[in-house]
C-alpha positions as CSV (number, residue, x, y, z in Angstrom):
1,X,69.3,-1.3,8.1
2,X,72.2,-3.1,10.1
3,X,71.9,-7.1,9.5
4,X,73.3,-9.4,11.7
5,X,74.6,-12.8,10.1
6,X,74.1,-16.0,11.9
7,X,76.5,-18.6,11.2
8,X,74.4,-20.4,8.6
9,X,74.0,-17.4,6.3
10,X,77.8,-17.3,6.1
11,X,78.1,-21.0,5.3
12,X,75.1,-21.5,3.1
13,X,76.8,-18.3,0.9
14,X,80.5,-20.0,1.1
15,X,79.9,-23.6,0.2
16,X,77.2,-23.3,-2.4
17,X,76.0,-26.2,-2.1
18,X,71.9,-26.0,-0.3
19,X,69.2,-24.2,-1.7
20,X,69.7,-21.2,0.7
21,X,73.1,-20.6,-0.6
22,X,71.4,-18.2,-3.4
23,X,70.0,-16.4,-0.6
24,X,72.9,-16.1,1.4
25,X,75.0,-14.6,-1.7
26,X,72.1,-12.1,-2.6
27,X,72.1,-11.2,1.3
28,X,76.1,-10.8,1.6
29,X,75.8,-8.7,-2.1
30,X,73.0,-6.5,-1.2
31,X,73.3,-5.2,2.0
32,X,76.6,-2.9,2.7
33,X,76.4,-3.3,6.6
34,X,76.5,-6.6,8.0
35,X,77.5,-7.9,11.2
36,X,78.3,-11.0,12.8
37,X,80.3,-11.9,15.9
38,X,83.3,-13.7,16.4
39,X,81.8,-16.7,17.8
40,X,80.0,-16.9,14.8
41,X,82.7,-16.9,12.8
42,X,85.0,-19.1,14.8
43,X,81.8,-21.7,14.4
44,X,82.1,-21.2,10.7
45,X,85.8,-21.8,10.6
46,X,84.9,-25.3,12.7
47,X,81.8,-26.2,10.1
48,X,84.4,-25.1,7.0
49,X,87.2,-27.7,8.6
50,X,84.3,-30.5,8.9
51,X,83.2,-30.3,5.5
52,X,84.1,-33.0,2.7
């Protein structure tokens, strides 16, 4: 199964710090192919630099 990652997955696994953020580890950790896109991730770099 090919999983695409929104934005919020990614975030929610990096920062720890909702209650989806278990969920977005185990997701990250148990699948082998995931994919996102680069506007995702350039979004993620934008919500990382926002972030306290």
């Amino acid at each position: 199964m090919k999983l695409f990652l929104d934005t919020n997955v990614i975030v929610a696994a990096v920062t720890k710090d909702t209650e989806r953020s278990e969920t977005g580890v185990r997701v990250l950790n148990d699948f082998d192919e995931t994919y996102t896109s680069v506007l995702n991730l350039m979004e993620l770099r934008t919500v990382l630099t926002k972030k306290k």
